[in-house]
VEXTOR-371195 format. One line per 3 residues: number of its first residue (from 1); their letters; for each residue z, x, y of C-alpha. Coordinates in Angstrom, 2 decimals. Each point is the difference from the previous one (the first is absolute). Example, Ala and Ser with C-alpha at 12.3 -4.5 7.8 and 13.67 -1.06 7.14 Angstrom:
! residues 2
1 = as = 7.80,12.30,-4.50; -0.66,1.37,3.44
***
This chain:
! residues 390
1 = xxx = 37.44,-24.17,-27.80; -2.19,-2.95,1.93; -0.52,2.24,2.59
4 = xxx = -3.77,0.81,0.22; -0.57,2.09,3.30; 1.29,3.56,0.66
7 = xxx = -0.52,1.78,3.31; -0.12,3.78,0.98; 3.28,1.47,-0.76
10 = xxx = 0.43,-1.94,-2.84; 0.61,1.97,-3.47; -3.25,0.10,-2.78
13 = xxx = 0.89,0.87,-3.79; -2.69,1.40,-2.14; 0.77,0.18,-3.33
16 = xxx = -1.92,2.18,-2.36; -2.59,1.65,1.55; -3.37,2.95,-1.00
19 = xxx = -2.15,1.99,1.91; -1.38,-3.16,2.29; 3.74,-0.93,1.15
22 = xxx = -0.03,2.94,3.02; -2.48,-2.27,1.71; 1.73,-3.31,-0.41
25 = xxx = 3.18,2.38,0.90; -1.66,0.67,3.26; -1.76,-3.47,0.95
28 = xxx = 3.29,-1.46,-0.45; 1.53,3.05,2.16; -2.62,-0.88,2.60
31 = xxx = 0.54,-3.36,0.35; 3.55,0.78,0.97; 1.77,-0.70,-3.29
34 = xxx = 2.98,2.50,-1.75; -1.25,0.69,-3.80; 2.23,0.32,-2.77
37 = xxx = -1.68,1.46,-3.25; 1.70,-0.48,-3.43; -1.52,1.86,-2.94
40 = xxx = 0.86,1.01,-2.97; -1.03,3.74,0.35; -0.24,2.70,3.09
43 = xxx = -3.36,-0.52,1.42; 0.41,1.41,3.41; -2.98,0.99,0.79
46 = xxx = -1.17,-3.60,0.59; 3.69,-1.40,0.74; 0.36,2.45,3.15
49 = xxx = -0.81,-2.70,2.95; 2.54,-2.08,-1.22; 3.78,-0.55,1.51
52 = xxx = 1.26,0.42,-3.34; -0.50,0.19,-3.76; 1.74,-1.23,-2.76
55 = xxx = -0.07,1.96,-3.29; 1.17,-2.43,-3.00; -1.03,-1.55,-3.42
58 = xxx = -1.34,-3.66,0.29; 3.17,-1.14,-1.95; 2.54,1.70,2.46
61 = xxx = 1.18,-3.20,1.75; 2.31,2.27,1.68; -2.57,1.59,1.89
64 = xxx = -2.14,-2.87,0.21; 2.67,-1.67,1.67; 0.42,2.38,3.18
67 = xxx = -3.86,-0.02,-0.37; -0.15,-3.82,0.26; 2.84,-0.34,2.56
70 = xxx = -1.64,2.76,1.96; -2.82,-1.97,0.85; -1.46,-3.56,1.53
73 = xxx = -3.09,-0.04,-2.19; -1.09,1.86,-3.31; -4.10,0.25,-1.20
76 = xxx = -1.23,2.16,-2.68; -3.22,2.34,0.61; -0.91,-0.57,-3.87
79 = xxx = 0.62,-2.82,-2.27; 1.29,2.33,-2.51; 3.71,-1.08,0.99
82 = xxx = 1.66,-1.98,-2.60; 0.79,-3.28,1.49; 3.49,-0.39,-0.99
85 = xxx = 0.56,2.88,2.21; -1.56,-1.92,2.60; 1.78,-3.29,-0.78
88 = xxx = 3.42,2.12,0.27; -1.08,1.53,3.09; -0.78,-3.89,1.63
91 = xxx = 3.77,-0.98,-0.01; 0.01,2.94,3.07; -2.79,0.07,1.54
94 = xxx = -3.58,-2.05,0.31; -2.51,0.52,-2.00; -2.96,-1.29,1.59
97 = xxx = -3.18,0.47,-2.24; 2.50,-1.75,-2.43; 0.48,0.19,-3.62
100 = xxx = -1.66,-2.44,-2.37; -3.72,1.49,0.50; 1.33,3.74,-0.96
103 = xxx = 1.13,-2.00,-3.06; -3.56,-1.38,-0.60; -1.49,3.05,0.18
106 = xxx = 2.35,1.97,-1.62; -0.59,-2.11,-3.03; -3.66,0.66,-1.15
109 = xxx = 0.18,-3.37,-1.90; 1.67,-1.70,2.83; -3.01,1.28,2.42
112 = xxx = -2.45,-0.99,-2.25; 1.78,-3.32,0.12; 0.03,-0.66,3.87
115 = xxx = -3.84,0.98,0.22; -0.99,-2.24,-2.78; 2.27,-2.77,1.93
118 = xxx = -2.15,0.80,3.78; -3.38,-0.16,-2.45; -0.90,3.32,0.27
121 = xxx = -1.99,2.24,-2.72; 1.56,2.21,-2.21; -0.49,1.91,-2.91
124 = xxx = 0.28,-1.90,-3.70; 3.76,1.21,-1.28; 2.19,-0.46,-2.32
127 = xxx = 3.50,0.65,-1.06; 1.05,2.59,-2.65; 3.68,1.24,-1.34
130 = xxx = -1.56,1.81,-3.11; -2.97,1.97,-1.63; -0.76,-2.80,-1.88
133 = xxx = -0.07,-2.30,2.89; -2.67,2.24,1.41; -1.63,0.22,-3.37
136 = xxx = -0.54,-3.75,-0.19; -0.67,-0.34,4.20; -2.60,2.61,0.26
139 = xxx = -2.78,-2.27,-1.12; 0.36,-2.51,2.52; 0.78,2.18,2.76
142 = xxx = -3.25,2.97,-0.89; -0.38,3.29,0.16; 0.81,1.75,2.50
145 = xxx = 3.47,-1.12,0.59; 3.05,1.02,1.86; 3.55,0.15,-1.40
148 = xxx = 2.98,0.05,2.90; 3.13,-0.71,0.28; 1.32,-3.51,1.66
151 = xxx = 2.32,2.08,2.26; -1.57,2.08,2.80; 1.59,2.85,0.75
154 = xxx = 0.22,4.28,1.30; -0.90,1.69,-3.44; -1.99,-3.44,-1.84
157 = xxx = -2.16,1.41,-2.40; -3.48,-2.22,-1.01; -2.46,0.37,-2.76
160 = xxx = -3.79,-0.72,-0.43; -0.98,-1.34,-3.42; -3.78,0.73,-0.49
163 = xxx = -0.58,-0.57,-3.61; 2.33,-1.27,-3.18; 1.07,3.14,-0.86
166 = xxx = 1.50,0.86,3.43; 3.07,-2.55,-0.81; 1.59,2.10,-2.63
169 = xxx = 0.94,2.20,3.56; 1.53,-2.99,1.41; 2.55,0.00,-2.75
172 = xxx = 2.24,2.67,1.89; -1.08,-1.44,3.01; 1.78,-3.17,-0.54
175 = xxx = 3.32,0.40,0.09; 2.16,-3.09,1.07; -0.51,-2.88,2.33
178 = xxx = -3.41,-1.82,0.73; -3.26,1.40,0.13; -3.38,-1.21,1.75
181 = xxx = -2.79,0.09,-1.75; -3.13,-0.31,2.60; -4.01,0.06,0.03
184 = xxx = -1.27,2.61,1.48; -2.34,-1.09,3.21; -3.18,2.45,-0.16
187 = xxx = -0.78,-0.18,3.52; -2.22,1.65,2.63; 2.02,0.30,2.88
190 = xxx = 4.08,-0.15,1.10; 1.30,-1.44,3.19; 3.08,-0.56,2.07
193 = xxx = 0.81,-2.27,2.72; 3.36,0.38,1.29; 1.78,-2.64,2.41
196 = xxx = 2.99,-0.26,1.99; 2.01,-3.72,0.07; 2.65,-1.16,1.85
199 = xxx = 0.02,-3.24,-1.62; -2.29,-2.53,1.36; -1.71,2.98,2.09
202 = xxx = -1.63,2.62,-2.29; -2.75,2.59,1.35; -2.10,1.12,-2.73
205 = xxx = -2.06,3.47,0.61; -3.68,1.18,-0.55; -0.78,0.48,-3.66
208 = xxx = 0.31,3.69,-1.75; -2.15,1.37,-2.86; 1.78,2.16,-2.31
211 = xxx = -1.17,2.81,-2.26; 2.05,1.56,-2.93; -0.90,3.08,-1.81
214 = xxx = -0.31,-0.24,-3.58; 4.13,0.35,-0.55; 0.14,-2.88,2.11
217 = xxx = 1.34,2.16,3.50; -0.97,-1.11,2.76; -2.43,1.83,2.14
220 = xxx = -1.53,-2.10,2.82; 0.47,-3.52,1.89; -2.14,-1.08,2.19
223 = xxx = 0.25,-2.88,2.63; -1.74,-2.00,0.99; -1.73,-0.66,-3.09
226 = xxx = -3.10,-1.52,-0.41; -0.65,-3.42,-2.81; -1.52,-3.18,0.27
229 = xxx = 1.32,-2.89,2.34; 1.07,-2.16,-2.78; 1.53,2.52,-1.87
232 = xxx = 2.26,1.23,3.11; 0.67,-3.56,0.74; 1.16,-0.26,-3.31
235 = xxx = 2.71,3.05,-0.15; 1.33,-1.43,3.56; 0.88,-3.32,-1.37
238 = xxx = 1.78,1.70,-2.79; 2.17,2.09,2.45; 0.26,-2.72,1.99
241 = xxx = 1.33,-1.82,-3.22; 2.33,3.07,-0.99; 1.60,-0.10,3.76
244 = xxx = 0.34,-4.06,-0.25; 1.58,-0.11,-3.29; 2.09,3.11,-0.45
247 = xxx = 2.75,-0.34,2.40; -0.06,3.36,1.18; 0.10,1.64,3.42
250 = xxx = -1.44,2.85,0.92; -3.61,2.78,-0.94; -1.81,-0.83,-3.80
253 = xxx = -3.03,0.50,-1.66; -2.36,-1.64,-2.56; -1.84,2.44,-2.20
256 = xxx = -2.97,-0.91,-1.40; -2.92,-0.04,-2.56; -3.51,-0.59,0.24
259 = xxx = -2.90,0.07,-2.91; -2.79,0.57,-0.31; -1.06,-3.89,0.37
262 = xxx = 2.54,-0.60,3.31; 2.72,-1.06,-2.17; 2.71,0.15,1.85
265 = xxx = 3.50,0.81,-1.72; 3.23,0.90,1.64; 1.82,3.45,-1.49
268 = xxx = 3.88,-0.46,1.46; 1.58,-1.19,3.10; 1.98,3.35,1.70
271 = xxx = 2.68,-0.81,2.31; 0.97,2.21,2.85; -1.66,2.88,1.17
274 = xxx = -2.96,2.15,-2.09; -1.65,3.14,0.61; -3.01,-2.09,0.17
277 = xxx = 0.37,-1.76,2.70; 0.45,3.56,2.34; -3.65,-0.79,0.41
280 = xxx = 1.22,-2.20,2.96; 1.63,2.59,1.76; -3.24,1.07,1.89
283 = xxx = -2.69,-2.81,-1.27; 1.95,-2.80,1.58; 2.00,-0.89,2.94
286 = xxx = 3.53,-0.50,-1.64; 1.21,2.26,-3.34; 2.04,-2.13,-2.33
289 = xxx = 3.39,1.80,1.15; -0.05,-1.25,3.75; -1.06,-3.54,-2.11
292 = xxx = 2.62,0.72,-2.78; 2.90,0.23,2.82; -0.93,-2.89,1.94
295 = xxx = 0.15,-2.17,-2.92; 3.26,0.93,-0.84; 1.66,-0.31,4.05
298 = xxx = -1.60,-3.17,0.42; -2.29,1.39,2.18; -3.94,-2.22,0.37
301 = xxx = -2.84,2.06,-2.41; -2.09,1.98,1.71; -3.74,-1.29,0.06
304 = xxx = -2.03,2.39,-2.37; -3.07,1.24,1.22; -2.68,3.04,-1.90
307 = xxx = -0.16,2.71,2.46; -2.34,1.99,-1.79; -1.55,0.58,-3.64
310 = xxx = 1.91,3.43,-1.23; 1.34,1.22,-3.76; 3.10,0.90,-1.18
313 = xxx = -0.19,3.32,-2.03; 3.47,0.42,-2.42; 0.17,3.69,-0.04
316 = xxx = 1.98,1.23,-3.12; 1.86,3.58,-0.42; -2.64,1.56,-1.71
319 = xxx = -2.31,-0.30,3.15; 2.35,1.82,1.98; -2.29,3.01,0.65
322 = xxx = -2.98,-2.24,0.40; 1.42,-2.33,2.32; 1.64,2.54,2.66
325 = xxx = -3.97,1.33,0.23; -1.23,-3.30,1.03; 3.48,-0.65,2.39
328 = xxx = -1.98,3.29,2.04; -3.30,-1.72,0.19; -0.07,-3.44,0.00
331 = xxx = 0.57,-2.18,3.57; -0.64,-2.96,-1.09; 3.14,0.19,-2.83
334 = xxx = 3.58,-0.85,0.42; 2.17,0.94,-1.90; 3.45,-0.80,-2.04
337 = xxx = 2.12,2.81,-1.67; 2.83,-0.29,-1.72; 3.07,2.79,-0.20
340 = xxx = 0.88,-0.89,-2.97; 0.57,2.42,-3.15; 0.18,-2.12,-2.37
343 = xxx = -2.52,-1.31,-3.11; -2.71,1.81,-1.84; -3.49,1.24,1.32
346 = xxx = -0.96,-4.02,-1.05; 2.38,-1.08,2.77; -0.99,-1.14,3.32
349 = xxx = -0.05,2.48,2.74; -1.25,-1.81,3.12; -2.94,-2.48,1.59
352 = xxx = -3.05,0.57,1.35; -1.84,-2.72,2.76; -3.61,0.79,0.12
355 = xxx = -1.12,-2.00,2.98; -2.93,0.56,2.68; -2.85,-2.39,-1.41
358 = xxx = -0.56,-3.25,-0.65; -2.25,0.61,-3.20; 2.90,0.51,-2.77
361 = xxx = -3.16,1.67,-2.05; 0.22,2.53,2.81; 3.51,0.39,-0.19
364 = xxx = 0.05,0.48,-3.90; -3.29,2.91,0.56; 2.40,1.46,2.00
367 = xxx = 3.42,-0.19,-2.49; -2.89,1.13,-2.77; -1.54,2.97,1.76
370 = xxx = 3.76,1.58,-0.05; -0.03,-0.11,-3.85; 4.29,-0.55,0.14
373 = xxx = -0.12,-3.06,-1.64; -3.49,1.02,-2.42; 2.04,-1.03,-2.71
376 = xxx = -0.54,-4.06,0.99; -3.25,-1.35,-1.29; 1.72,-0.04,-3.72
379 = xxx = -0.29,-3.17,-2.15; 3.21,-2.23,-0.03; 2.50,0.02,-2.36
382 = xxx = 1.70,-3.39,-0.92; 3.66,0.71,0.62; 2.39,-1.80,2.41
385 = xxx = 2.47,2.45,1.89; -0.33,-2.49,3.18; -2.36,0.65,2.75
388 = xxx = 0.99,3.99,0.24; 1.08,2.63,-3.03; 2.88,2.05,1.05
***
């Protein structure tokens, strides 16, 4: 379909959706729009604001038929869509944040690829499709390195190689297919800057410090983060690069390294919308589902200001108990729960927006003094489940 504007009234697919896609259900129910939500399992505790949901495998072109023909545009909320089931899906409805840059990124060589092409930094890599390979690559790529699969994907499995005899493991490890073999970046710090683009318009939002625990969960973002003018300059031209050259519409983000030098290295590219980037919902003026939505109607971006300095807390099922304690006694929290049974005590359970000073060391004192998340000042472990483990 050429068609690239779609009013109130209008019908909104969302295909494949997790525990953020209640709050792109209900910007998109806001702005006026029916929502249509095909997944392929029962997830109705999130799915509840919508008109209607789908239940089907991605290969059922039966029911991704009345799911395509049911509505005037289709977006996903995570780029872990296949996009064949997207390119099916096109012949019915429009698919505006388009198809070729899932592709890219979808393809860990392909990615690798496109930022090498818009000059940005990246880890040393090489291919691998055997133990030997990785026998006879470790020496140029060093030790620590990091074996992964080209394909990303729900369930990818990646391996840290610290010393020689780590790569006998790798032998059940590597099944079939091609493998990535990548130098490990020992850095000091992690950041994200997530954008919105609606082609030659694209809004990119303050930058976010992240901090992992030492299995490489998330724990913290905070926004806006504090580095050096040249260095922020830097990671704004590479977004700004990513938005010009990956034809795609709609909310993304750039994660990144940074050494111990200022070296600056890119991680991945994430398309769609990340648990991250809730940090917005109270630290700037827009949160990336309003922006999400009005890059897929057609609608201008919205002008993205910082409201305030705040962090985002990812509360997990084990801190229950702890959490519900601080819900009683803290007024300068808000707070995100989700009604959801599902997953182990690893699992995510809600968000926490500590807000109320402009001093983020303040702010942290404060997360600190609670002792929920005491667990966080761990060394980091070299593994690559993506910017959150599950």
């Amino acid at each position: 379909m050429s068609r690239t504007a779609f009013y109130p009234g209008s019908t909104l697919g969302i295909i494949a959706v997790n525990r953020n896609g209640g709050a792109l259900i209900a910007a998109a129910k806001k702005a006026g729009f029916n929502v249509i939500v095909y997944d392929d399992h029962a997830q109705p505790a999130i799915t509840k604001m919508a008109d209607e949901t789908i239940i089907g495998a991605y290969n059922d072109k039966v029911k991704l038929t009345q799911f395509g023909q049911s509505c005037d545009a289709i977006i996903y909320q995570t780029p872990n869509v296949d996009s064949r089931v997207l390119r099916y899906l096109s012949q019915f409805a429009a698919v505006p944040q388009g198809i070729n840059g899932l592709e890219i990124i979808q393809d860990r060589l392909m990615e690798r690829a496109f930022l090498d092409q818009v000059n940005i930094n990246i880890a040393p890599y090489v291919t691998v499709v055997s133990l030997d390979d990785v026998y006879q690559s470790i020496d140029s790529i060093g030790y620590p390195a990091l074996l992964k699969p080209i394909q990303r994907g729900l369930g990818e499995q990646s391996m840290i190689i610290r010393r020689q005899s780590d790569i006998t493991r790798a032998a059940d490890f590597i099944d079939t297919g091609t493998y990535l073999l990548e130098s490990w970046i020992d850095h000091t710090a992690e950041y994200t800057m997530t954008a919105a683009t609606a082609g030659k318009d694209t809004k990119i939002y303050p930058l976010a410090k992240l901090q992992f625990n030492s299995d490489r969960q998330l724990i913290s973002v905070a926004s806006p983060a504090t580095v050096q003018d040249d260095l922020l300059e830097e990671m704004q031209r590479i977004v700004q690069s990513v938005a010009d050259s990956l034809q795609y519409r709609g909310v993304f983000s750039v994660n990144f390294y940074v050494t111990a030098t200022g070296t600056l290295y890119v991680k991945n590219i994430e398309l769609g919308l990340t648990s991250i980037a809730n940090v917005y919902d109270t630290t700037a003026n827009v949160d990336q589902y309003e922006e999400q939505v009005r890059a897929t109607v057609g609608m201008p971006l919205h002008v993205i200001h910082p409201l305030q300095t705040g962090l985002l807390m990812v509360v997990r099922k084990y801190q229950q108990v702890a959490i519900q304690r601080q819900w009683l006694l803290k007024s300068n929290w808000q707070f995100r729960f989700f009604n959801d049974s599902e997953g182990d005590d690893q699992s995510i359970f809600g968000f926490v927006w500590v807000t109320g000073s402009n001093n983020l060391v303040d702010l942290e004192n404060q997360v600190d003094d609670t002792e929920v998340w005491q667990e966080t000042v761990t060394e980091k472990k070299a593994t690559d489940q993506g910017t959150e483990k599950q």
